[in-house]
C-alpha positions, 0 to 999 in steps of 0.5 A: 507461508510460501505463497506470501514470500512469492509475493513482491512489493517492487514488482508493484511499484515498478509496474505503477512506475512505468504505467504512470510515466507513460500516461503522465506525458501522454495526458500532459500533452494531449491537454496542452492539445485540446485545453481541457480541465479534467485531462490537466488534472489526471496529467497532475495525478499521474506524474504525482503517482509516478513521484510516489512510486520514487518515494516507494522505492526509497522507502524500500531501500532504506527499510532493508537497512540493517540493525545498528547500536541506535536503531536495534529493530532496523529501519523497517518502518521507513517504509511506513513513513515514506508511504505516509507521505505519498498518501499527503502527496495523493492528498494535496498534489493529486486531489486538492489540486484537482478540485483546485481546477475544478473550482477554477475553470468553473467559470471558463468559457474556453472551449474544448478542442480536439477531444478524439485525442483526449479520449484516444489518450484516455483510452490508451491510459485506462489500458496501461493502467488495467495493467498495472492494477492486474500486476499489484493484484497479482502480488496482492493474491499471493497475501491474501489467500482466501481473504476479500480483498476488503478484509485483506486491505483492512489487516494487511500490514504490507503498506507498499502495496496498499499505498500502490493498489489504492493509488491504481483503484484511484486512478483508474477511476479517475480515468473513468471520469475523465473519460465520462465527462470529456464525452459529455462536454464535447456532445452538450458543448457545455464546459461545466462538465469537463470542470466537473469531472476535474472536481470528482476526480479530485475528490476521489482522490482525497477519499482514496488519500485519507483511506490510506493514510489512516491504515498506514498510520495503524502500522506507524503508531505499531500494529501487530503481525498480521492475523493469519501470521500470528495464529500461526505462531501462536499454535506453533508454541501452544503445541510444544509439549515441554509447554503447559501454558501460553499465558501470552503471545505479542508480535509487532511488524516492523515493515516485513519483518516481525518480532515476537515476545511471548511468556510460556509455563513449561513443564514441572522438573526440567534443568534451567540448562533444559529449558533454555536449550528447548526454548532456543529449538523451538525459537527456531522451528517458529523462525523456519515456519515464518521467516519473517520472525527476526527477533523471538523473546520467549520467557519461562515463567511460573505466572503472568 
């Protein structure tokens, strides 16, 4: 559990932040420049996800709160919600925008100008952009062990840096598309490709908006701590030897942090004073072992 608590979400954020800001003026200006579609759209989803990383980082902020008399598990998942709401942002901002354009400029017969700039920016953006998706990989390494990345973004319950690694998968995609169908328009001197990269880049972000809104949704309605964390716990009450049985074991993630409930049969004969006191200790070797246990109910009972 050491190298999960190396891992750090705000470095993501920040990474995309910058990267983003970058990319979102330059691209801004090099479609003012040259007039093209597609560059118009990836200058829209860039300052899109440059708002969104504003919206992490609140959300962020306002999960770290502490527990009070009316929200007594803490604010963890407003990080959950925040992290909705970008994902209807990458939804309606970025991807029905796009195809919006797309759709729009379909019939225009403006030429494109001065596309060595567009892809020069392009070019540059795709760069900046490897970079922030290699700094969200590397926070991501330290979670997901051994795991595929696929099988890690489909149980992870850090929403922050799925939110972040979709919108960089996303983007750096559509910078690949950009690039293509900039390159296309400028050799066949048909527009029609620079619209139609804006609408496959919209699109792109629409499958990449609803991919994650339908994990964090998983954590908004409440999901259990993550597998590899909860076999942990499991094994660690399971191989107490004052306890006979697990008859069952529930955790809930609220934004990074966990809480436990579980229902245990210890051993014939000991004093309530006895038993309270092992299970406080072994509340606490759980708590040493994963950190991110804050609240731990664990009942003796004779049945389940």
């Amino acid at each position: 559990m050491a190298a999960a608590d190396q891992a750090s979400p705000l470095r993501a954020i920040l990474w995309a932040f910058a990267a983003n800001l970058g990319i979102a003026l330059a691209k801004l200006a090099a479609a003012v420049h040259t007039g093209s579609t597609s560059m118009l759209a990836e200058a829209i989803h860039s300052g899109a996800d440059t708002g969104n990383q504003l919206l992490l980082l609140l959300g962020l902020r306002q999960s770290e709160r502490p527990p009070d008399p009316e929200h007594p598990l803490g604010y963890g998942k407003d990080i959950y919600f925040w992290s909705f709401v970008v994902a209807l942002m990458l939804f309606s901002m970025g991807g029905l925008f796009s195809i919006y354009e797309g759709v729009h400029k379909f019939d225009s017969d403006e030429p494109i100008e001065n596309t060595g700039v567009a892809l020069a920016v392009l070019g540059v953006s795709i760069v900046l952009e490897s970079v922030s998706l290699r700094g969200c990989l590397r926070e991501v390494k330290h979670l997901r062990g051994r795991r595929s990345l696929w099988r890690w973004v489909n149980e992870s319950r850090n929403a922050e840096l799925v939110v972040v690694l979709g919108e960089d998968v996303a983007a750096l995609l559509g910078l690949s598309f950009a690039f293509v169908f900039v390159v296309l328009a400028a050799v066949t001197g048909n527009r029609h490709y620079d619209a139609l990269g804006s609408l496959a880049i919209g699109v792109l972000l629409v499958v990449v908006a609803v991919f994650v809104a339908s994990r964090v949704k998983e954590l908004l309605i409440g999901r259990s701590a993550d597998p590899h964390v909860a076999e942990v716990i499991e094994s660690e009450i399971g191989a107490d030897p004052q306890i006979l049985w697990v008859y069952n074991v529930i955790t809930l993630q609220i934004g990074a942090q966990i809480m436990l409930a579980a229902k245990v049969r210890m051993r014939d004969g000991l004093l309530i004073e006895d038993a309270c006191e092992h299970i406080n200790r072994l509340e606490r070797r759980v708590k040493e072992r994963i950190p991110a246990v804050r609240w731990s109910f664990i009942e003796p009972d004779v049945d389940d």
